[in-house]
matplotlib code that plots the C-alpha trace (Angstrom):
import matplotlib.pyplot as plt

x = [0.0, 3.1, 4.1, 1.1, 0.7, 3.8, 2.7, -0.5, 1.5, 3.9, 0.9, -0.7, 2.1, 3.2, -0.6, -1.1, 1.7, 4.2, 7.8, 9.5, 13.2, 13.1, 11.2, 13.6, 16.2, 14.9, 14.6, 18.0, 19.9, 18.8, 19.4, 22.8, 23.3, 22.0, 18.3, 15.3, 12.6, 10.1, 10.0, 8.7, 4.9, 4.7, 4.2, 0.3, -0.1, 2.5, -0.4, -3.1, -1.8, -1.1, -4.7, -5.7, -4.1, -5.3, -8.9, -8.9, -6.5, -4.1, -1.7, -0.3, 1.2, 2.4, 4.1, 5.7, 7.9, 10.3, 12.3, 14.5, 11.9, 10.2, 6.6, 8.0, 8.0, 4.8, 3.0, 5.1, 4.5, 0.6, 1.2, 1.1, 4.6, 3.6, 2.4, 4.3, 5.6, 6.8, 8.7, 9.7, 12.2, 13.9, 17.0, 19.9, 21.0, 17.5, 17.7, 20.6, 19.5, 16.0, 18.0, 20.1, 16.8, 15.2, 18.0, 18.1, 14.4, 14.4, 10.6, 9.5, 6.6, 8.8, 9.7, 11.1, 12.7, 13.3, 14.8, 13.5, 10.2, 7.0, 5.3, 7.7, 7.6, 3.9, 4.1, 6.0, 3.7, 0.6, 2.4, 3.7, 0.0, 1.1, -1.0, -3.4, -2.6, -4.7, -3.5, -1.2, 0.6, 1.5, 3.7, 6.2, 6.7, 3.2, 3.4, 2.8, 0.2, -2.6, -0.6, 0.3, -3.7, -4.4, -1.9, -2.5, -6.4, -5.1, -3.2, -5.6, -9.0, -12.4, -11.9, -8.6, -7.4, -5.8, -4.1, -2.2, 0.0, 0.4, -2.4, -3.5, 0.4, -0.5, -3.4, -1.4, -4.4, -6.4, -4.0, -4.4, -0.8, 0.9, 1.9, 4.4, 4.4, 4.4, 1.0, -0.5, 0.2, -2.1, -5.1, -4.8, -5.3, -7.8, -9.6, -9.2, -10.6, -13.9, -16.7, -14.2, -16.5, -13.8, -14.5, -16.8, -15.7, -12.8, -12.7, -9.7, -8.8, -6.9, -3.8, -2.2, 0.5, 4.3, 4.5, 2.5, -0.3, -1.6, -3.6, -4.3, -6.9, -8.4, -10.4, -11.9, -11.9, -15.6]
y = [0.0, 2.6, 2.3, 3.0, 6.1, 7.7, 7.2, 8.7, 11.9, 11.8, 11.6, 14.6, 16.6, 16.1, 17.4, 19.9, 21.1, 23.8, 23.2, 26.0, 26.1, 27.8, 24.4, 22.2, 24.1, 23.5, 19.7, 18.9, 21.4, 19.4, 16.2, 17.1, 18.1, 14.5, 14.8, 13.3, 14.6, 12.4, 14.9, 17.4, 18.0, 16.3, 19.4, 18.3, 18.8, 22.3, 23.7, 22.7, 24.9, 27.4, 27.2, 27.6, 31.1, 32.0, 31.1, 32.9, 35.8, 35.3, 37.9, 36.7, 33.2, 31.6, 27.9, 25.7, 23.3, 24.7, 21.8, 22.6, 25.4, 23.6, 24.1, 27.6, 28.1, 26.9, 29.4, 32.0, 31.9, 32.4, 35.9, 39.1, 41.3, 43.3, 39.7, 38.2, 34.6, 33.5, 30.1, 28.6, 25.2, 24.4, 22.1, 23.8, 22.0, 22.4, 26.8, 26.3, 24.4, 26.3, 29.6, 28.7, 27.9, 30.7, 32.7, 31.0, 31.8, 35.4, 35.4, 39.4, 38.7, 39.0, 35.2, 35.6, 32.2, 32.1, 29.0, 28.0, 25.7, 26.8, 27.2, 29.6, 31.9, 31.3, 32.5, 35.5, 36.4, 36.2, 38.4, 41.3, 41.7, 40.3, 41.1, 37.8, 35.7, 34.2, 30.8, 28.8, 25.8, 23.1, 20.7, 20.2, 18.0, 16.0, 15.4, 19.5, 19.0, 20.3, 23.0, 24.5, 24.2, 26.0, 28.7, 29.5, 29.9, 33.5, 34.1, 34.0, 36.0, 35.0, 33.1, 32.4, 28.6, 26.4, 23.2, 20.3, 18.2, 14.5, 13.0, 9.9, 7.9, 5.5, 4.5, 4.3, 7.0, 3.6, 0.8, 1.4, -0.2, 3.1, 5.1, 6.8, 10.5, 11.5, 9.2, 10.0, 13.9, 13.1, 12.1, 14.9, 16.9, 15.1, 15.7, 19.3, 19.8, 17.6, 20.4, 23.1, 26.1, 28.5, 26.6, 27.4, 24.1, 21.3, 17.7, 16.1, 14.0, 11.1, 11.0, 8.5, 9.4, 9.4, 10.3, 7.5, 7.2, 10.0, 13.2, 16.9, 18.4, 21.3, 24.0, 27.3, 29.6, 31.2]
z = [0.0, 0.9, -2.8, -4.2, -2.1, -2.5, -6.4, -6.1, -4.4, -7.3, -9.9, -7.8, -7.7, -11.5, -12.3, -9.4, -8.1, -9.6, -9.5, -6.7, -6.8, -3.4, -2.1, -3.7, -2.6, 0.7, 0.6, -1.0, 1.3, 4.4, 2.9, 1.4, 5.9, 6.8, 8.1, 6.1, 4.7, 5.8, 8.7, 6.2, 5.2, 1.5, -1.6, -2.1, 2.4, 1.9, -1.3, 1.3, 3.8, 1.2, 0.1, 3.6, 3.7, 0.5, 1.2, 4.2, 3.5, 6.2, 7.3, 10.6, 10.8, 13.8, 13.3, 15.9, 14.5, 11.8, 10.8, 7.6, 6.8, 3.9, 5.4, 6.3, 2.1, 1.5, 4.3, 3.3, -0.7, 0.3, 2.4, 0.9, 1.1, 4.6, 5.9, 8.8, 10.1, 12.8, 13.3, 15.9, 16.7, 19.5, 18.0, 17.2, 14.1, 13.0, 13.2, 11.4, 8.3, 8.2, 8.7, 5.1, 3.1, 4.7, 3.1, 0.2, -0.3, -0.1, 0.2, 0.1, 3.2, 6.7, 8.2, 11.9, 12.7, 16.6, 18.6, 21.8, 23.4, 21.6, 24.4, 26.5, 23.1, 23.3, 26.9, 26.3, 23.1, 25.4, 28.1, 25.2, 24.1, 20.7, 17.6, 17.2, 14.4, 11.8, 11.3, 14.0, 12.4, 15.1, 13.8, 16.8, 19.5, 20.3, 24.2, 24.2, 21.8, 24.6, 25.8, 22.0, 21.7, 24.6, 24.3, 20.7, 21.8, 23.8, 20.4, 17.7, 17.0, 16.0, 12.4, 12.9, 12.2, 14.0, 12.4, 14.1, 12.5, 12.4, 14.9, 13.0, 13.5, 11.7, 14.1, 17.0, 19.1, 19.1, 20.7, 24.2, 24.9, 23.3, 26.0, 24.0, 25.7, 21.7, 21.2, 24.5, 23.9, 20.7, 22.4, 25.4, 22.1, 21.0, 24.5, 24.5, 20.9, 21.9, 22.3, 23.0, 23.8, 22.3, 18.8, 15.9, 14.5, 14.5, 12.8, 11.6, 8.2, 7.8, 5.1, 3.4, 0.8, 0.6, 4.7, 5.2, 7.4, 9.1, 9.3, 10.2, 12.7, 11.8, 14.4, 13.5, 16.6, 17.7]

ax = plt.figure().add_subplot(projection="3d")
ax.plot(x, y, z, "-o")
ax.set_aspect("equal")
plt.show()
């Protein structure tokens, strides 16, 4: 079955999906520096959260979770030239790889990459009275999932969108012998987006594809 989803995504991409030289910059520049790309959202996910953006004509971006940046290009592209993004990643080797392709990118809307735990920037967003934002990306470690939920609630508006990253693994949120902080973080998530009464709306989609098995959830904020 892997196969013939990662050649599904290929035969979605060749059709849908424009070639970027600032994307594949991206990708080959953190392989070439040793980390995979599996850990990257796949170019059908990155237009989807493009399209999100566009749909809703996003200004303010918040993600948490930078990686090598590649998702960083795909939110950025969709943002007009006096938007703003903010990244955030705690690993080291990870600012310094997403810093490059940042670079390398040279995308006119302002992307402010800063290294640290998502929720002490969170924290210390809340506390400067920072401007809302309109869509909050989470796509970094899942035992904070709750928290990043609950923080980015006190940092978005009415309308604003909140997606999570990677909640399906594979099934694993079903086997009740995975107590893997990761998987557990998942379904405190899970718990805190059931009947929210700070929602308008939330559901979440299964993917399969090249990454495999997985999924986004989705809320609108009330």
């Amino acid at each position: 079955m892997q196969q013939m989803w990662t050649d599904i995504d290929e035969y979605i991409n060749s059709h849908l999906i424009p070639t970027d030289p600032r994307l594949q910059h991206a990708l080959d520049n953190t392989d070439n520096q040793g980390f995979s790309n599996h850990l990257a959202v796949a170019p059908n996910q990155g237009m989807f959260l493009q399209m999100l953006i566009q749909m809703n004509q996003c200004k303010r971006v918040l993600e948490l979770g930078t990686f090598g940046a590649y998702s960083t290009i795909w939110l950025a592209k969709a943002l007009p030239e006096d938007g703003y993004l903010l990244t955030v990643e705690g690993r080291d080797t990870h600012v310094i790889i997403a810093q490059e392709n940042i670079d390398y990118a040279n995308m006119p809307t302002n992307i402010e990459l800063k290294k640290g735990r998502g929720a002490d920037i969170m924290k210390q967003l809340i506390a400067d009275g920072a401007e809302p934002f309109d869509l909050i990306f989470i796509d970094a470690d899942k035992q904070s999932y709750r928290e990043y939920f609950e923080l980015s609630l006190k940092l978005t508006h009415s309308g604003s969108i909140i997606v999570l990253d990677n909640v399906i693994r594979a099934g694993a949120i079903l086997d009740e012998n995975n107590k893997k902080p990761s998987i557990e973080g998942i379904r405190d998530a899970f718990s805190a987006l059931k009947d929210h009464p700070q929602l308008l709306s939330c559901t979440a989609l299964q993917t399969v594809g090249s990454k495999g098995h997985d999924g986004f959830a989705i809320a609108i904020v009330k």
